[in-house]
C-alpha positions in Angstrom: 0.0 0.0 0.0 2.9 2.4 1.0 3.8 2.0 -3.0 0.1 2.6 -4.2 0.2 5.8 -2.4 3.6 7.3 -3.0 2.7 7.0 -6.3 -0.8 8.5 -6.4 1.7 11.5 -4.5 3.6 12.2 -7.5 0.4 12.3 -9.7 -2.0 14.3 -7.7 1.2 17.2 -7.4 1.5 17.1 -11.2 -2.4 17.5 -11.3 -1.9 20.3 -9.1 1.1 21.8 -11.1 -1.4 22.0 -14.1 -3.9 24.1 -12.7 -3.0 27.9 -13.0 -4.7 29.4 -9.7 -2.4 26.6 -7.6 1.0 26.0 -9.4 2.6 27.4 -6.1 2.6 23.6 -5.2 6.4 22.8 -5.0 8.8 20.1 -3.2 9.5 22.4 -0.7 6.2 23.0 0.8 6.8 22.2 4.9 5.1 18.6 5.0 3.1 18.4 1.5 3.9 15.1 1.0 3.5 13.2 4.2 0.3 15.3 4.4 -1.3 14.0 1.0 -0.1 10.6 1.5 -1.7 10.2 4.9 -5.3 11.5 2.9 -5.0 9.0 0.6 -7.6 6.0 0.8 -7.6 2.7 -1.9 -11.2 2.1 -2.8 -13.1 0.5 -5.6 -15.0 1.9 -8.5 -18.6 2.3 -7.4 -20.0 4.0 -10.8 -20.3 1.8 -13.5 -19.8 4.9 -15.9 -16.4 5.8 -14.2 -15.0 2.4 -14.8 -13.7 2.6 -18.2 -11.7 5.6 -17.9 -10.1 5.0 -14.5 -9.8 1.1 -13.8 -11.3 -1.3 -11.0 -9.8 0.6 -8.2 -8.4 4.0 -7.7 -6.7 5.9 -5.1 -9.3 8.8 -3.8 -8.8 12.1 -2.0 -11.9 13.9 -1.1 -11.9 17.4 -2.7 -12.0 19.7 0.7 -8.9 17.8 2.3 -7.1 17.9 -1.0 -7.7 21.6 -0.4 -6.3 22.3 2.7 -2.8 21.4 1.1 -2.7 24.2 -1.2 -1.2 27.8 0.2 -4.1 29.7 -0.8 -7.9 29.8 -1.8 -9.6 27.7 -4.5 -12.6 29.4 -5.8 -15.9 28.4 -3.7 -18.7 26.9 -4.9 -21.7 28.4 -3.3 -24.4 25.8 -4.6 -23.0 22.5 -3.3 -20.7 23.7 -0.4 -17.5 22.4 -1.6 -14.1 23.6 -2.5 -14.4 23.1 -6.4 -11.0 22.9 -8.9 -11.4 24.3 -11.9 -10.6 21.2 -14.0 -12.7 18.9 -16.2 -12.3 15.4 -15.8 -9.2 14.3 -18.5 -7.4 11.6 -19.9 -4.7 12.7 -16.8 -3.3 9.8 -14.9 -5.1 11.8 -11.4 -8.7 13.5 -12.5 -11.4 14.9 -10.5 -14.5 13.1 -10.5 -18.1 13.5 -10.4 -18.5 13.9 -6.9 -15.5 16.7 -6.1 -13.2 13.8 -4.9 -9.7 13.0 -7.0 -9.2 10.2 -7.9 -5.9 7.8 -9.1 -6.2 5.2 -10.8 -4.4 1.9 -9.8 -3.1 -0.9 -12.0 -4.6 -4.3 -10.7 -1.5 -6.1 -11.1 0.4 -3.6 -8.9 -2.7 -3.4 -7.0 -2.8 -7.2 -5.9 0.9 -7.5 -5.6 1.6 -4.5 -3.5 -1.6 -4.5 -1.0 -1.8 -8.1 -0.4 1.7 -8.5 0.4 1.3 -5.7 2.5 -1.6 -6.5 3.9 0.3 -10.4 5.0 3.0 -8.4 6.8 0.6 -6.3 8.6 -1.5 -9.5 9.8 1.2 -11.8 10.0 3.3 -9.2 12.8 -0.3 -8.1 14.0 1.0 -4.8 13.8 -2.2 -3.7 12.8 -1.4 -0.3 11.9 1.4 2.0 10.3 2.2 4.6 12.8 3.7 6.7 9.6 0.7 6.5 8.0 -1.0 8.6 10.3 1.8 11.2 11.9 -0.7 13.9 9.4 -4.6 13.3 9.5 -6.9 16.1 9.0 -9.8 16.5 12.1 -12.9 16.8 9.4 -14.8 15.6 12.2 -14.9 18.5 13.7 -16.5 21.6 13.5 -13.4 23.8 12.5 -11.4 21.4 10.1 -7.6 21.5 11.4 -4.8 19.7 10.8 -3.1 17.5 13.6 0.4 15.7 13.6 1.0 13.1 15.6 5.5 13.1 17.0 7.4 10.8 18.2 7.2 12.4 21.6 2.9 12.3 21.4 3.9 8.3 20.7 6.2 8.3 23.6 3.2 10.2 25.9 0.5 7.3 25.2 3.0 4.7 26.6 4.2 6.8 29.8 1.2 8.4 30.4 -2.3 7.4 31.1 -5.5 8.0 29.3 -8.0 8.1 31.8 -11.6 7.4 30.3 -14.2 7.9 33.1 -17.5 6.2 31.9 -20.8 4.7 33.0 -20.9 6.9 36.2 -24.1 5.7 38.7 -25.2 6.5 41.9 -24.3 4.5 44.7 -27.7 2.5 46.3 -29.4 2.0 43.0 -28.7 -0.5 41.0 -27.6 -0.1 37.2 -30.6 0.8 34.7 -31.0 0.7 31.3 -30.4 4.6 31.3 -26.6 3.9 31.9 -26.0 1.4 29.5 -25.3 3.5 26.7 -22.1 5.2 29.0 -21.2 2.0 29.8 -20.9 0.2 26.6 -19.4 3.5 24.3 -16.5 4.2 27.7 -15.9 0.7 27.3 -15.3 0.9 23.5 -13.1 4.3 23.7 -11.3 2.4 26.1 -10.8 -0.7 23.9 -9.6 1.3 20.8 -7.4 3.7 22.7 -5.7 0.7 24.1 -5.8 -0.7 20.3 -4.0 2.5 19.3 -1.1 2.4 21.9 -2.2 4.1 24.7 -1.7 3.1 28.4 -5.9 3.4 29.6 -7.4 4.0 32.9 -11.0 3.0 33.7 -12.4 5.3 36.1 -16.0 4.9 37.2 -16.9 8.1 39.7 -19.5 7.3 41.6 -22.4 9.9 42.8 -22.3 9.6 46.4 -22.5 13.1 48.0 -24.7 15.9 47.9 -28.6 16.3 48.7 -30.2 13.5 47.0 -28.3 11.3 48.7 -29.3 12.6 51.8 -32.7 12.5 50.9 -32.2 8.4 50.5 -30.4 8.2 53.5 -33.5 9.9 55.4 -36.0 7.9 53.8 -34.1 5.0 54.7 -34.2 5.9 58.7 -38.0 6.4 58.0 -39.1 3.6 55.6 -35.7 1.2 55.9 -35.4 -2.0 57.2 -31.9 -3.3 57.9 -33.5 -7.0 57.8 -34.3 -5.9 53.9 -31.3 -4.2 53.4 -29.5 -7.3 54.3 -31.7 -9.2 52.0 -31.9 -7.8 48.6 -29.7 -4.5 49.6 -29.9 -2.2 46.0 -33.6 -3.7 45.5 -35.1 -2.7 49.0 -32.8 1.1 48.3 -34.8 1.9 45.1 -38.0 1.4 46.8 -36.9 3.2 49.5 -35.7 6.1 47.0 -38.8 6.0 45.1 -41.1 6.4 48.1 -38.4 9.6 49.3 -38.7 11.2 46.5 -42.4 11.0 46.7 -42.4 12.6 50.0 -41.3 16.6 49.5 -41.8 16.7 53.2 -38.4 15.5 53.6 -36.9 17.7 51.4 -35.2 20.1 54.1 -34.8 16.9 56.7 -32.5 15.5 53.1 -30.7 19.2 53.1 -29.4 19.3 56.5 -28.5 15.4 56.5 -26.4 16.3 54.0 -24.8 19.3 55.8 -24.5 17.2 58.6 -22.1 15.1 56.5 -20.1 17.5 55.1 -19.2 18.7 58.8 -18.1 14.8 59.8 -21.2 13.5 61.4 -19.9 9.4 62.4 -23.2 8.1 62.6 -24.5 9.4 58.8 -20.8 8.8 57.5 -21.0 5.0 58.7 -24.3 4.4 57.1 -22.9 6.1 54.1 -20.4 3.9 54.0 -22.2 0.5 54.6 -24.5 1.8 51.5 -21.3 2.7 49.3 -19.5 -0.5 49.6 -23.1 -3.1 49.0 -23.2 -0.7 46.0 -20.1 -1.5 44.6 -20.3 -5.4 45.2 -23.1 -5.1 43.1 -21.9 -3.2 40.3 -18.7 -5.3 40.3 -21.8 -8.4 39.5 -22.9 -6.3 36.7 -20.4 -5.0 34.7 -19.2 -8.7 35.2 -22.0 -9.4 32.3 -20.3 -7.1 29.7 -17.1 -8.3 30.5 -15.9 -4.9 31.9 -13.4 -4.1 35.4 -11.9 -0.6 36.2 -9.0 0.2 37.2 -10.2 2.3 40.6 -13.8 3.5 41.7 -13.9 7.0 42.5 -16.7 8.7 44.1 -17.5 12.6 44.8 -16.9 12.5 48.3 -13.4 11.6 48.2 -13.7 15.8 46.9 -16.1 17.4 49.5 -12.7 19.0 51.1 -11.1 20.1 48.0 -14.0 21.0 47.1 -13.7 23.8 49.5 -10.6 24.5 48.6 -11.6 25.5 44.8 -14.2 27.9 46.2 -11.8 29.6 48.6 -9.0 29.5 45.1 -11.9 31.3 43.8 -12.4 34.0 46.3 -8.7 34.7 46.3 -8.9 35.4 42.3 -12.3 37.9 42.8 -14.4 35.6 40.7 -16.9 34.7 43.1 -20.5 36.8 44.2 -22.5 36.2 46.9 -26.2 36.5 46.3 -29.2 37.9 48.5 -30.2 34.6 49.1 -27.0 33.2 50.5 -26.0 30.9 47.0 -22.5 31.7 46.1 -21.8 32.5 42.4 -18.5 32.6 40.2 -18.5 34.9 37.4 -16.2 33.7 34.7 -14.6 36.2 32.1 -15.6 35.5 28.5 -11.7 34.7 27.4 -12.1 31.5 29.5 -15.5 30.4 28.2 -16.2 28.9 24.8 -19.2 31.0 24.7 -18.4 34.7 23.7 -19.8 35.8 27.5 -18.9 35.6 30.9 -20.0 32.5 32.6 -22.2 33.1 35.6 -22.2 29.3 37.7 -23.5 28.3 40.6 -20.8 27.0 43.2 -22.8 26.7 46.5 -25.9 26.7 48.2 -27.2 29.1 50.9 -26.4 26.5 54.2 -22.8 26.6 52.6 -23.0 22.9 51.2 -20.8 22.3 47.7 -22.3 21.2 44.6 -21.5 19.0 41.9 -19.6 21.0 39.8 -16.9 22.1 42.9 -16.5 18.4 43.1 -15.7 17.7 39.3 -13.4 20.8 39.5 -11.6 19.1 42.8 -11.9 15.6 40.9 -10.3 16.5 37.6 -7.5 18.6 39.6 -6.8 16.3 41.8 -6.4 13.4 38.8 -4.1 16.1 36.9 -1.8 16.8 40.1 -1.5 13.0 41.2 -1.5 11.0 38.0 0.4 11.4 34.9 -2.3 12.2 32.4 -1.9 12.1 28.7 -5.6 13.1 28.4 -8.6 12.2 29.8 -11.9 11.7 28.4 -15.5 11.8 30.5 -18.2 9.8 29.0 -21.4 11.2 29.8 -25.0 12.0 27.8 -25.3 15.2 25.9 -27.7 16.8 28.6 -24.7 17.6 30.6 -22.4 19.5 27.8 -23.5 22.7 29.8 -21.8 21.2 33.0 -18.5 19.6 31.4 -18.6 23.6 29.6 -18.9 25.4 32.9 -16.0 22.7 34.2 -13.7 23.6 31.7 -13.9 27.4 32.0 -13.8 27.6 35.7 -10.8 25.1 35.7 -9.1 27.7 32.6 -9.8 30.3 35.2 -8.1 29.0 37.7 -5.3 28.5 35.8 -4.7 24.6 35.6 -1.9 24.5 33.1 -3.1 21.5 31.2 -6.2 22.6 30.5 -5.3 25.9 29.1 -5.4 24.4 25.3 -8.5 21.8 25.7 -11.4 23.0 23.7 -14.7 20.9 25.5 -14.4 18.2 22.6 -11.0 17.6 24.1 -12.0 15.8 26.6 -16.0 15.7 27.2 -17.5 12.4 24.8 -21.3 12.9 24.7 -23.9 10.7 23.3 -28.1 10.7 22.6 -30.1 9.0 24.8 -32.0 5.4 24.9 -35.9 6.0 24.8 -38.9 3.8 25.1 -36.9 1.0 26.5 -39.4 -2.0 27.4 -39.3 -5.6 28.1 -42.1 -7.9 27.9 -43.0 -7.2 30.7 -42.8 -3.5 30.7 -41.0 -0.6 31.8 -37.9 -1.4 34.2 -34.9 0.1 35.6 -32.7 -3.2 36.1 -29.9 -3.5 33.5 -29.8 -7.0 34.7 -33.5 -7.5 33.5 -32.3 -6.3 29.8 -29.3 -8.5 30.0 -31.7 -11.6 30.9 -34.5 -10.4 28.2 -32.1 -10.2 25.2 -30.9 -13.4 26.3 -33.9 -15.3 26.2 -34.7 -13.6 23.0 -31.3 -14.8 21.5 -32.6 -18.3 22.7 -35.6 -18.4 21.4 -33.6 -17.1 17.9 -31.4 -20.2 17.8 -33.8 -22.6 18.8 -36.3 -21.4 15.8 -33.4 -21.2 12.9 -30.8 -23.7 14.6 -30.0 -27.8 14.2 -28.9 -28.0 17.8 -25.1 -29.2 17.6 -23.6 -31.5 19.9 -20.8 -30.2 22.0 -22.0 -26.6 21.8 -22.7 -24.7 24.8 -26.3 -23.2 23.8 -26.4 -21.0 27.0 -23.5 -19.5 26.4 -24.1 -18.8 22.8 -27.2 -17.3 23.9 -25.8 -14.8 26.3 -23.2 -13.8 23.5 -25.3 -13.1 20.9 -27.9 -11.5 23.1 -25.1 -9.1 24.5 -24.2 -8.5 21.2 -27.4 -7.5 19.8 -27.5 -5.2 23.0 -23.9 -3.9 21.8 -24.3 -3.3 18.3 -28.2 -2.2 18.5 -26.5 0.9 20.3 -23.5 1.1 18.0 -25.1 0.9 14.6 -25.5 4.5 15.0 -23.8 7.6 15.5 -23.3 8.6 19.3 -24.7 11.6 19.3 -28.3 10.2 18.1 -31.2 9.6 20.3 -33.0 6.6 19.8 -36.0 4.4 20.4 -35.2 0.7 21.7 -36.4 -1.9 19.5 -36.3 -5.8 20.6 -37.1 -6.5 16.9 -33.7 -7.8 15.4 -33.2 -10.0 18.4 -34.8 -13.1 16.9 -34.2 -12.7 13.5 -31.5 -15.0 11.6 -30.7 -11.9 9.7 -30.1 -9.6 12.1 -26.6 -7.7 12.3 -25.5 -9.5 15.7 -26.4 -13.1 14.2 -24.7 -12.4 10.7 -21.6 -11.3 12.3 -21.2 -13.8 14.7 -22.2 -16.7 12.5 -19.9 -15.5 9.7 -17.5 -15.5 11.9 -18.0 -18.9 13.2 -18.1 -20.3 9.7 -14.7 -19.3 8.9 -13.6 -20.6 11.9 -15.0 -24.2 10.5 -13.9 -23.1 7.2 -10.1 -23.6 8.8 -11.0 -26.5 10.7 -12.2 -28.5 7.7 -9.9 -28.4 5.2 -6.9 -29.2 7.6 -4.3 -27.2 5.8 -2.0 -24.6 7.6 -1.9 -21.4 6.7 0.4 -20.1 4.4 1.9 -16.8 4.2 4.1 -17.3 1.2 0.5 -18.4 -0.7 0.8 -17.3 -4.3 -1.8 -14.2 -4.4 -1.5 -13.8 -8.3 -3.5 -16.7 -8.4 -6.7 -14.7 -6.6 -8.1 -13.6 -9.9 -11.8 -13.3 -9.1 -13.3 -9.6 -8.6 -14.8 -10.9 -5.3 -11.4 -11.5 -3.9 -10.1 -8.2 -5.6 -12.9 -6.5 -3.6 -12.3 -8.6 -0.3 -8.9 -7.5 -0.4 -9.6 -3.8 -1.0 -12.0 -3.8 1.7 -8.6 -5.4 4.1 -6.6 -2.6 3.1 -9.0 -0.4 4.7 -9.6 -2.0 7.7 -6.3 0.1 9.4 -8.0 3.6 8.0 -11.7 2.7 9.6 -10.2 1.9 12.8 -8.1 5.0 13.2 -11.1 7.0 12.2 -13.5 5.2 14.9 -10.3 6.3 17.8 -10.3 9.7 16.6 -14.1 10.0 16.3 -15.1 7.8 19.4 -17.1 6.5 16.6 -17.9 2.8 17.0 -20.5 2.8 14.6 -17.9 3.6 11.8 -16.4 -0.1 13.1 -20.1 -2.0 12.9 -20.8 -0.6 9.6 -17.1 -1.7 8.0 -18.4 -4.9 9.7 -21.4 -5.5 7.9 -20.0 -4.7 4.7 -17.3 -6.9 5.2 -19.3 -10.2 6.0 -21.6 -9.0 3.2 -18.6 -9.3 0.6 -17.3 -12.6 2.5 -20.6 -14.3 2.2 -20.6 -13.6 -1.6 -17.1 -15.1 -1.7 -17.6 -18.2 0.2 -21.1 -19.3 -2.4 -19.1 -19.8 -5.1 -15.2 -19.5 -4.6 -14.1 -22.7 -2.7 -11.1 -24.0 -0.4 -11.7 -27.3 -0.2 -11.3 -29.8 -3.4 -9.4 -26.6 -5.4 -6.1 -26.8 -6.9 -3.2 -26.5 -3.8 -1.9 -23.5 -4.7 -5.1 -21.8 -5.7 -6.4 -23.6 -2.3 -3.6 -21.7 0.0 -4.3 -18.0 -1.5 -7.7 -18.2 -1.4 -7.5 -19.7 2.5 -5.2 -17.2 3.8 -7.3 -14.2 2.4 -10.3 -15.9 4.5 -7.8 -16.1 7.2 -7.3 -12.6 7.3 -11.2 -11.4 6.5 -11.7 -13.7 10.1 -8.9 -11.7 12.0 -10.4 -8.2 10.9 -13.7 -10.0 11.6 -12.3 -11.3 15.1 -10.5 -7.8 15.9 -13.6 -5.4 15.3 -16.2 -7.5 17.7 -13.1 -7.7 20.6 -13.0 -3.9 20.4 -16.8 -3.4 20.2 -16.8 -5.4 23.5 -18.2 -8.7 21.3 -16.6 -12.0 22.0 -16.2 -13.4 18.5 -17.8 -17.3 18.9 -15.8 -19.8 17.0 -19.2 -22.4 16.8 -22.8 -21.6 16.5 
């Protein structure tokens, strides 16, 4: 591949060179080249009309990153929104197509030669990626487009410092809901493909445990609690007891001054605190278990009540803060910290001189910066909160955390849409144990419908896998950001995206296992002759550029969607182009290429948090 695009390079620069309004292009441009070869993606021709002029696959560069090479403007085309050059496609080895893209050409010969044998070093090291080709990417991702290198000291930074991604995030005495599966399942993925990418991760779950509504559960539980219950089914007899508390607006102010009573020390609330705190943790342990998921520490907010004081007093010394008629403290920001062009006016404590949340996260977040060594860190949390994780960012700018002075709020706060209408058969629920169970039983009911039962397979287990997985990839099929409504229709169905993935997979497992031959590196690939293979190994050589894309996105639906395609393409291939009972030779090539569509298979489910079954 490394050939492929050095020479689509050299032929994009002389398409450049012929265009009058940007022959400034030169060799000596700081970084032109390791720029335009880091753009440059090998895809297949999709219009049947473009297929004559420019062959069965081309090198493509998509017109506005193309672009942001050239020193200067291109003229700007009002009526489609894109950067247009001034050319006509021509009989030029490098043309711009239909769509505003430029595209190169590529010889198949030198095509199958070059990214095959490529393609066997990278899975045969399981190096999966080329750290060269991405030290240029451009961020088009984001709103302002920019262009980011990656050094050999940022390479250095992801193995001696941590990446801390803090992510699903409940309160203590409750048990986990369906509302924080979404935090849990996209933390655990960022996690995964950071880790994929080279980078030393921390899980951090922080825990709500402070503040007034837990104060309002620990007085309902002296007035409705039973420590015979609690003992019993502990988080169960909690949530009734916080259900019925928050009913009750009587206890509102007996919640408040619980609350302050902890903040001054109190032993007796403190202890009952604590007994709550650690039964909550046992059982989250339990459920996290399920997806397959441990973190490296559980923090909680009142390990920061203290410091939490200390950040307002920080803030009194630096004149930001007001106090209001009514006793609430205020900090007023100046715009040059904010990302908003105002001042930010926030909220830092109540009128009985308790702290809030956002003192907490401030105290939290300075307290990780001063005490770990952080490369970056990355809080996972829905997209009601951006106003919070803003105000958090511009207060902790204001009081001058060095590390922070640079972050803009995508930086380092991941949000996502949220999960609506979520039902099981029998209803609304809370328990994310109860959805775990229910998608199981649905996978179950799958297999046993479309499925000759196999001796020697465990069917329980292949239930719970493929149930977790529709959970998984229901989520991830779209982009984070989206809101959604739950739908339990897929779960059955043969042809659903968890079942074709998983069962693909497993075939090529017993692909291997049948025809008994080793795989072979060396395998003659000149003999792969078919355009199904062609396109199978195309869609290999951009397995590398999809993943990178899903780690600089937190994107895993980029990852399901390559997926799909992928097992789409290998289906095709395995109906008519055989292993077993072919020529040797022919036999090797074509099993190694299967060989590598299952690792690329095997490697996207592992970091979408899917184990990838080898029997069905």
């Amino acid at each position: 591949m490394n050939l492929l695009r050095q020479q689509a390079v050299r032929q994009i620069k002389t398409l450049f060179r012929s265009i009058p309004e940007i022959r400034r292009i030169n060799d000596d441009q700081v970084n032109f080249d390791e720029k335009l070869y880091s753009l440059t993606r090998i895809e297949s021709i999709r219009h049947k009309e473009s297929a004559m002029p420019l062959g069965r696959f081309i090198i493509s560069l998509p017109q506005c990153q193309a672009a942001s090479l050239i020193d200067g403007d291109l003229e700007f085309n009002k009526n489609t929104n894109i950067r247009a050059l001034p050319i006509e496609q021509t009989d030029q080895q490098a043309v711009l197509d239909k769509d505003g893209g430029l595209r190169v050409p590529v010889n198949l010969s030198t095509f199958l030669t070059t990214t095959f044998n490529d393609l066997i070093k990278i899975f045969h090291s399981k190096l999966y990626y080329d750290q060269k080709r991405y030290q240029w990417y451009f961020d088009d991702w984001r709103k302002i487009p920019k262009w980011t290198e990656i050094t050999d000291k940022s390479f250095i930074e992801r193995k001696t410092k941590k990446c801390v991604v803090e992510f699903s995030s409940p309160n203590i005495a409750k048990p986990l809901h369906a509302g924080h599966l979404r935090s849990t399942l996209l933390g655990q993925f960022i996690a995964n493909i950071h880790e994929r990418f080279g980078h030393s991760v921390y899980r951090l779950n922080y825990l709500g445990d402070w503040g007034t509504q837990y104060g309002r559960l620990a007085i309902g539980f002296l007035k409705f609690g039973s420590y015979e219950e609690l003992n019993k089914h502990p988080l169960m007899h909690l949530l009734d007891i916080y259900v019925l508390a928050n009913k009750d607006e009587s206890l509102h102010e007996d919640a408040m001054k619980y609350f302050a009573k902890m903040e001054t020390g109190d032993k007796e609330a403190l202890n009952l605190w604590k007994k709550f705190r650690e039964m909550s943790i046992d059982n989250l342990k339990q459920m996290y278990q399920l997806f397959d998921i441990q973190f490296d520490e559980y923090q909680s907010e009142s390990q920061f009540s203290k410091q939490s004081k200390e950040i307002i007093d920080k803030l009194w010394q630096l004149d930001y803060c007001k106090q209001r008629n009514d006793g609430v403290l205020e900090t007023i920001i100046p715009s040059k910290y904010n990302s908003l062009p105002r001042d930010a006016c926030i909220v830092i404590q109540k009128s009985d001189g308790t702290t809030l949340y956002i003192t907490r996260d401030i105290a939290a977040l300075k307290s990780r910066l001063e005490t770990m060594s952080i490369e970056k860190i990355l809080y996972v949390v829905d997209s009601s909160q951006t106003e919070h994780f803003r105000n958090l960012l511009t207060i902790s700018k204001a009081m001058q955390i060095d590390q922070l002075q640079n972050w803009d709020l995508d930086d380092f706060y991941v949000p996502f849409g949220r999960m609506i209408n979520f039902q099981t058969r029998k209803g609304k629920f809370h328990l994310l144990s109860d959805v775990f169970d229910d998608a199981k039983e649905r996978a179950k009911e799958g297999l046993d419908r479309f499925l000759i039962r196999k001796e020697g397979i465990d069917h329980e287990k292949v239930s719970e896998v493929i149930g977790k997985a529709f959970l998984i990839l229901n989520d991830f099929s779209r982009p984070r950001r989206t809101d959604y409504t739950f739908s339990w229709h897929e779960i059955s169905s043969k042809d659903g995206i968890a079942f074709l993935l998983l069962y693909c997979h497993a075939r090529l497992c017993s692909l291997e296992k049948q025809v008994k031959m080793p795989i072979d590196w060396s395998a003659n690939v000149n003999l792969l002759t078919d355009r199904q293979e062609h396109i199978l190994i195309q869609q290999l050589s951009t397995f590398q550029d999809v993943l990178f894309d899903a780690y600089r996105s937190y994107e895993p639906t980029k990852i399901v969607h390559y997926l799909v395609r992928l097992v789409k393409s290998i289906n095709r291939a395995l109906a008519r182009l055989y292993v077993k009972d072919e020529e040797l030779e022919l036999a090797k090539a074509r099993l190694l290429l299967y060989h590598m569509c299952r690792l690329s298979l095997k490697e996207g489910l592992e970091l979408l948090g899917i184990e990838a079954l080898t029997r069905i």
